[in-house]
C-alpha positions in Angstrom: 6.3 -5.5 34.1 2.6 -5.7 35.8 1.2 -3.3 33.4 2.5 -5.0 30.6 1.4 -8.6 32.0 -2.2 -7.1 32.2 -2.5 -5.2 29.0 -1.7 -9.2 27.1 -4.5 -10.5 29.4 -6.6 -7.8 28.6 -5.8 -7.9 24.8 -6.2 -12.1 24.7 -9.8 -11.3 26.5 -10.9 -8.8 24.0 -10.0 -11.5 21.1 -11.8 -14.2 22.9 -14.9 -11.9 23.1 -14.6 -11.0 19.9 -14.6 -14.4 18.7 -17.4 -15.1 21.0 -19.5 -12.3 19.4 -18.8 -13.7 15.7 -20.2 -17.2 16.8 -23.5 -15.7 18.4 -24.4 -13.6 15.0 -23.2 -17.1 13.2 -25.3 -18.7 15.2 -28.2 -16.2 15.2 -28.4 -16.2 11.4 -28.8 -19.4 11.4 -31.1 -19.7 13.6 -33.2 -17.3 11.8 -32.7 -19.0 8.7 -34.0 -22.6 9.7 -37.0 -20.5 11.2 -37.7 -18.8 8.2 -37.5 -22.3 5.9 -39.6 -24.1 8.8 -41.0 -22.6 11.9 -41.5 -26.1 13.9 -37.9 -27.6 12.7 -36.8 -29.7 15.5 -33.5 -28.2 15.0 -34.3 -24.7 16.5 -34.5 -26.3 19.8 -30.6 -27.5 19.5 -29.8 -24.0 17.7 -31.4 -22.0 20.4 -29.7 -24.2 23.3 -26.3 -23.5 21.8 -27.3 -19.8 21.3 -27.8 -19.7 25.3 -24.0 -21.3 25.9 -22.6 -18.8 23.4 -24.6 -15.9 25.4 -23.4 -17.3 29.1 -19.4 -17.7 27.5 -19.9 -14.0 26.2 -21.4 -12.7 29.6 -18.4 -14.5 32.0 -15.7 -13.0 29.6 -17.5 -10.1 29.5 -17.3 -9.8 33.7 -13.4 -10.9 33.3 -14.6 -14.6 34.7 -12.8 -17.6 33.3 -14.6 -19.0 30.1 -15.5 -22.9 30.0 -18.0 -25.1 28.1 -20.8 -26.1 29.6 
């Protein structure tokens, strides 16, 4: 019953950092799209801040640490 109690913990953490990655390229592109149109857009600042909470999520799931927004 352990093993099987680990592999749905394991398999609900490789979803979650799945999802995690989707929402970082999401958010990348979108980033780089607002740059593209306008280099100074005051937006890039909120982009890139979200970007880094993405990242840190990603990096704690990654390390099998507990996710939670910041």
């Amino acid at each position: 019953m352990a093993d099987e109690d680990f592999w749905w913990r394991g398999r609900g953490r490789l979803a979650t950092i799945s999802k995690l990655e989707e929402r970082i390229e999401s958010t990348r592109r979108k980033m780089y799209q607002i740059y593209k149109d306008n280099p100074t857009d005051h937006r890039l600042l909120l982009i890139s801040q979200e970007l880094d909470q993405l990242l840190n999520q990603l990096e704690r799931a990654s390390n099998g640490n507990q996710l939670s927004e910041e």
